[in-house]
C-alpha positions as CSV (number, residue, x, y, z in Angstrom):
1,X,-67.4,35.5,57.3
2,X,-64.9,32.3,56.3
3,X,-67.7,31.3,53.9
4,X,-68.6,34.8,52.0
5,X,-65.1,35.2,51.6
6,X,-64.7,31.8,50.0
7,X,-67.8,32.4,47.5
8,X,-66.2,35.7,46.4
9,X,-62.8,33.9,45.8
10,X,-64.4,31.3,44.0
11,X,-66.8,33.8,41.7
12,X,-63.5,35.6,41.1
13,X,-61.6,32.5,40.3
14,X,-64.8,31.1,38.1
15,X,-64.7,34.8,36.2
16,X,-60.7,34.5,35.4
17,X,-61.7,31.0,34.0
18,X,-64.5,32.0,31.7
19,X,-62.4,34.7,30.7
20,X,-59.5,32.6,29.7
21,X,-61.8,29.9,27.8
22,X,-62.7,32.6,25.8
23,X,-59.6,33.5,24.9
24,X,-58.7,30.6,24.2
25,X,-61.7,29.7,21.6
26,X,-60.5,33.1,20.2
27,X,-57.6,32.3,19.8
28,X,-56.7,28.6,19.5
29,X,-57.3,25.9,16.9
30,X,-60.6,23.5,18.6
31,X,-58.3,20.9,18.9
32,X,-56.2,23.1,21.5
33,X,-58.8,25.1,23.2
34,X,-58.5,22.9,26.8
35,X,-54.9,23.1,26.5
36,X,-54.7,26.9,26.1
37,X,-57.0,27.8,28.6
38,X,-55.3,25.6,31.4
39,X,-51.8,27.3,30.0
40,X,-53.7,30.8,29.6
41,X,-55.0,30.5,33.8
42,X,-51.7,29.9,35.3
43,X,-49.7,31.9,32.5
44,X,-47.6,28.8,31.7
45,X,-45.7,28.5,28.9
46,X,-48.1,27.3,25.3
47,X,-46.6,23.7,25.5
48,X,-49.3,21.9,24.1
49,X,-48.6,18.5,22.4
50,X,-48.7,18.4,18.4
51,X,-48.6,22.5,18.3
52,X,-46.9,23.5,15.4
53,X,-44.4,26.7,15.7
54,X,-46.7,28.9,13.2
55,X,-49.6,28.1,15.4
56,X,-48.3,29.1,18.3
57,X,-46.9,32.5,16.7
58,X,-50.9,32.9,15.6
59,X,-52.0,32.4,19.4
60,X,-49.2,34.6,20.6
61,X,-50.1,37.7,18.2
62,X,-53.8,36.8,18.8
63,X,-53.2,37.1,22.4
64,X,-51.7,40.1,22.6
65,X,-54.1,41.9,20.5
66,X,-57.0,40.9,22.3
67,X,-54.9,41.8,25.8
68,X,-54.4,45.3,24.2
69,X,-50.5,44.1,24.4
70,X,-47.6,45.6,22.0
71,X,-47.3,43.4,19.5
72,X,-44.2,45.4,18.0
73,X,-41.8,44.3,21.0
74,X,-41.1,41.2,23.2
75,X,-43.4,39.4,20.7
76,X,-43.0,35.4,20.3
77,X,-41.1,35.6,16.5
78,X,-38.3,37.9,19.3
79,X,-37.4,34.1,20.7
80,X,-34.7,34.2,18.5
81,X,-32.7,36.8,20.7
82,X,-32.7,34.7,23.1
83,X,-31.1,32.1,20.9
84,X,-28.4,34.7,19.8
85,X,-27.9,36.5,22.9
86,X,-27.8,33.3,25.4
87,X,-26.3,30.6,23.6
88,X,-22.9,29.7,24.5
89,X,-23.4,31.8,27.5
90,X,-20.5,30.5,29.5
91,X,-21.7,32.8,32.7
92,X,-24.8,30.3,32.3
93,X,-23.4,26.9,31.6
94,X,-26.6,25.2,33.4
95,X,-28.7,27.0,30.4
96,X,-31.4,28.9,32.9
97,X,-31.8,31.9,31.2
98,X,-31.9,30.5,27.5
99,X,-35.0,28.2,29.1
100,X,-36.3,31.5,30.9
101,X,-36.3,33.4,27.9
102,X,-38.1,30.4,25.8
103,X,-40.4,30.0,28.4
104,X,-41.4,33.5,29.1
105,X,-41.8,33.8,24.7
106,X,-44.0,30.9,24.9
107,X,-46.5,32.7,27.2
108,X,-48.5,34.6,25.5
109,X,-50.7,35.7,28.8
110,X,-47.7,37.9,30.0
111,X,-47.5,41.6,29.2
112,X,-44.5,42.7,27.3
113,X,-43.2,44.7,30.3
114,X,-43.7,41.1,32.3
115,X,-42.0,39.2,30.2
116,X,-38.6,41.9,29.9
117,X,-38.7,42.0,33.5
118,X,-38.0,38.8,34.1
119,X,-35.3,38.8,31.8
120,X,-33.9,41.9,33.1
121,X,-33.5,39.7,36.3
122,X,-32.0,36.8,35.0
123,X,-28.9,38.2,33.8
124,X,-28.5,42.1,35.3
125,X,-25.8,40.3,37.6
126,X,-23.8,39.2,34.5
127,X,-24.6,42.2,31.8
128,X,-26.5,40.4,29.0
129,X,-29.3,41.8,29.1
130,X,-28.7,45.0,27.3
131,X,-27.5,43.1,24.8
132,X,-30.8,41.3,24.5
133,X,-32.5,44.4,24.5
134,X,-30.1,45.2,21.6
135,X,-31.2,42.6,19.7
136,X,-34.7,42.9,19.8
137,X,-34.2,46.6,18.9
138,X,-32.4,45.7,16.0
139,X,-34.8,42.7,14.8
140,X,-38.1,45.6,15.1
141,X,-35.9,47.8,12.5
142,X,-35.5,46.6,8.5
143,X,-32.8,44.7,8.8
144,X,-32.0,43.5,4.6
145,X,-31.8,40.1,5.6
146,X,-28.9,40.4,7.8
147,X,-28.6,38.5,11.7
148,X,-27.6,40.1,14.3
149,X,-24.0,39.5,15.6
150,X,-23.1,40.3,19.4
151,X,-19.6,41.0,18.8
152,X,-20.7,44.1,16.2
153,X,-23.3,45.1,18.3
154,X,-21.6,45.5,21.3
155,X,-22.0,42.0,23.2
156,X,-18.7,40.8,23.1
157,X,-18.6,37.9,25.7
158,X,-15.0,38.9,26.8
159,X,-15.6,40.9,29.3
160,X,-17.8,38.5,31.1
161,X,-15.4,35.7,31.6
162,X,-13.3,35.3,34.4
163,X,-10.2,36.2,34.7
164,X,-7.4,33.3,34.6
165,X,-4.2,34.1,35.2
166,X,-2.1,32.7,32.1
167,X,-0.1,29.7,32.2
168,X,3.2,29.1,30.6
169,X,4.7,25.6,29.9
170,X,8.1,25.3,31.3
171,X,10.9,25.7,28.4
C-alpha cells in the first residue's frame, strides 16, 4: 500500500516538474531555463544570477499569461508600491515586509490573489496595507507621469507611530 502510494506521489511530483520545465522553456531566456524551473517548482522568488530587471518583467508577464493570471493587478512592474508604501516604514524597522513584498513580486508562479494575501498579512496589524492597495490602484489608472505620494493619498504615517509623551527641557 506504502509503495503505490509512493509511485503516485512521485508520478505527481514528476508531472509538476515537466510542467514547470515547460514553462520555463516558454518563458525564459536558454541560458535561464534550469534556473526558472527550480524557482518555478517551489514558487521561489526569480533570483537567478546575471538576470536583468526587463527579463524578469518578460518572465513575469509571460508567466501569468500562460497561468491564465491577471496581468492588470499585483503584476511584477507593481514592485514599486512596495517601495513607496514600505520604505521608511518605522512600524517595520527590521524591513520584513519591504523584502516580503519584493519577494512575493519576484515570483511569478503565485496567483495574484496569492501574492495580496500575503501582503494583507504582513501589515493588517499596522494598517498599511490599504494603502498598498491604494497604490497599486492608482499605478493601473493613467497617471500623466505623476508618483504616487502617501501623504495625498491617504497614508499618512502619523497615525502609526507611537505615542511619546513630549518632553520639555527645563527653563
Amino acid at each position: 500500500m506504502v509503495a503505490i502510494l509512493f509511485a503516485v506521489l512521485l508520478v505527481i511530483f514528476d508531472a509538476e516538474a515537466m510542467l514547470h520545465r515547460e514553462l520555463a522553456q516558454r518563458c525564459c531566456p536558454a541560458h535561464f531555463e534550469e534556473c526558472c524551473a527550480s524557482k518555478f517548482m517551489f514558487n521561489e522568488p526569480l533570483q537567478c544570477k546575471g538576470l536583468h530587471f526587463h527579463q524578469l518583467a518578460e518572465i513575469s508577464s509571460c508567466v501569468a499569461q500562460t497561468l491564465n493570471y491577471s496581468t492588470s493587478a499585483a503584476n511584477f512592474r507593481d514592485v514599486k508600491c512596495c517601495l513607496l508604501t514600505y520604505m521608511d516604514d518605522l512600524n517595520d524597522k527590521e524591513g520584513k515586509c519591504i523584502q516580503l513584498c519584493h519577494d512575493i513580486f519576484r515570483t511569478p508562479t503565485l496567483s495574484t490573489a496569492s501574492k495580496l494575501q500575503r501582503m494583507r498579512e504582513c501589515r493588517i496589524d499596522k494598517g498599511m496595507f490599504p494603502c498598498f492597495e491604494r497604490c497599486l490602484q492608482f499605478y493601473q489608472k493613467p497617471h500623466h507621469g505623476q508618483e504616487f505620494r502617501r501623504v495625498e493619498h491617504g497614508c499618512d504615517l502619523t497615525p502609526l507611530l507611537p505615542e511619546f509623551p513630549l518632553i520639555m527641557a527645563d527653563t
